[in-house]
N, C-alpha and C positions, 0 to 999 in steps of 0.2 A: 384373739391374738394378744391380751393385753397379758397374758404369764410371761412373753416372753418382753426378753430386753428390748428397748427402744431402739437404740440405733441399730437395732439388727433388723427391723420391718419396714419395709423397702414400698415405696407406690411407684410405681411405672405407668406410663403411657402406652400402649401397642394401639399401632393404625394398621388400619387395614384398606385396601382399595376394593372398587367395583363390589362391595359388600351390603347385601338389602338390612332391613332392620331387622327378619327373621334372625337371618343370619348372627346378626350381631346378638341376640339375644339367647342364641344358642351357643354364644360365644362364653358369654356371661354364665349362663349357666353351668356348663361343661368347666370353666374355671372352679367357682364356689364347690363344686362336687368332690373339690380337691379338700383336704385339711390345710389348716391353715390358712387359708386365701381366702379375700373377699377382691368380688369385681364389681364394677356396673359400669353404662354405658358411660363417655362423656358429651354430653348434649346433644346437637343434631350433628353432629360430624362422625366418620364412622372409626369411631377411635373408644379400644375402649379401657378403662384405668383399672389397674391390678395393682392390690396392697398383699403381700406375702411377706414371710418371716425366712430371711437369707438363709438359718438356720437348717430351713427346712426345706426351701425351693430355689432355684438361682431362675431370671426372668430368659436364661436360654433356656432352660429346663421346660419352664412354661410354653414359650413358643415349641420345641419340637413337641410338648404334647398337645398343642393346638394344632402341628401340623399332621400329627398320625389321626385327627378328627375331620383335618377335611380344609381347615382355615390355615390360612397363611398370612404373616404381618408382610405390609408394602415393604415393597423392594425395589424404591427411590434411593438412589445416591446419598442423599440427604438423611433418611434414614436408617441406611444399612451402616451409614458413617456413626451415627448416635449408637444402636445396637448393639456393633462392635463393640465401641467402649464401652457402654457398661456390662457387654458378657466379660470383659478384660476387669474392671475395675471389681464386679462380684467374683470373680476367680480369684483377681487375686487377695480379698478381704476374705474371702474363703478360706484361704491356705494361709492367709494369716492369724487366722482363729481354729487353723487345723481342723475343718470341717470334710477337708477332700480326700475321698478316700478313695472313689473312684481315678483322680488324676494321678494320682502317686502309685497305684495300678500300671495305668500307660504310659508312667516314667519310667517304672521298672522296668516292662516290658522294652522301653525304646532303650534304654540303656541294656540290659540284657543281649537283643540283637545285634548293634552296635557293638560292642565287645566281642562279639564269636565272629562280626566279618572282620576287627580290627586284626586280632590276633590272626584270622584266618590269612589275609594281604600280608599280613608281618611275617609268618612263618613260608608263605610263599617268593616274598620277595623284601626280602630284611634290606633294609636300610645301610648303608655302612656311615659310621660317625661324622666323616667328613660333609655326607648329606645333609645328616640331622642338623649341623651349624646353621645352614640356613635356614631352618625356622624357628630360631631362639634370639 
């Protein structure tokens, strides 16, 4: 990992519950098979640390491909609340390095449909100007 730029290689935590140490070991494993990543476990808790290059992986990326393997990160409050923001904060460091090329796909797309119902409501039940006032 060390070609690429520093502040782009990221170390995460994922925990996981009711997880033996097989388990976790095939956790580790099944990560490092990936480029770019390295795993291992973190000590005797069943938690395990992922370093990846943002460039190449975002850490949701990582979990759904832990979970099409079988393994799933806890899904405590606590941690779904951590999670979220940084699947939020490598989104959006992502699109700010124009790395997303997948999301601006399903912006199209949502904008696209959005557009053929607005117009479609508009041409079926047009507005008249005295409406429109109220929401400007």
């Amino acid at each position: 990992m060390h070609e690429f730029e520093s502040d782009t290689v990221k170390t995460r935590k994922i925990r996981f519950s009711n997880t033996t140490s097989e388990e976790l070991r095939q956790i580790v494993d099944a990560l490092q098979s990936l480029s770019h990543v390295s795993a291992h476990r973190c000590g005797q808790s069943a938690c395990v640390e992922v370093s990846y290059d943002l460039t190449e992986h975002s850490c949701e990326e990582l979990e759904h491909f832990l979970a099409q393997k079988g393994f799933f990160p806890d899904h405590t409050l606590g941690e779904n609340v951590k999670r979220g923001l940084i699947h939020y904060t490598e989104e959006v460091e992502r699109e700010n390095r124009h790395l997303t090329n997948r999301d601006e796909r399903y912006r199209q797309i949502f904008v696209s449909a959005n557009g053929r119902h607005f117009r479609q409501v508009e041409r079926e039940n047009p507005l008249p100007p005295e409406d429109l006032r109220g929401y400007f």
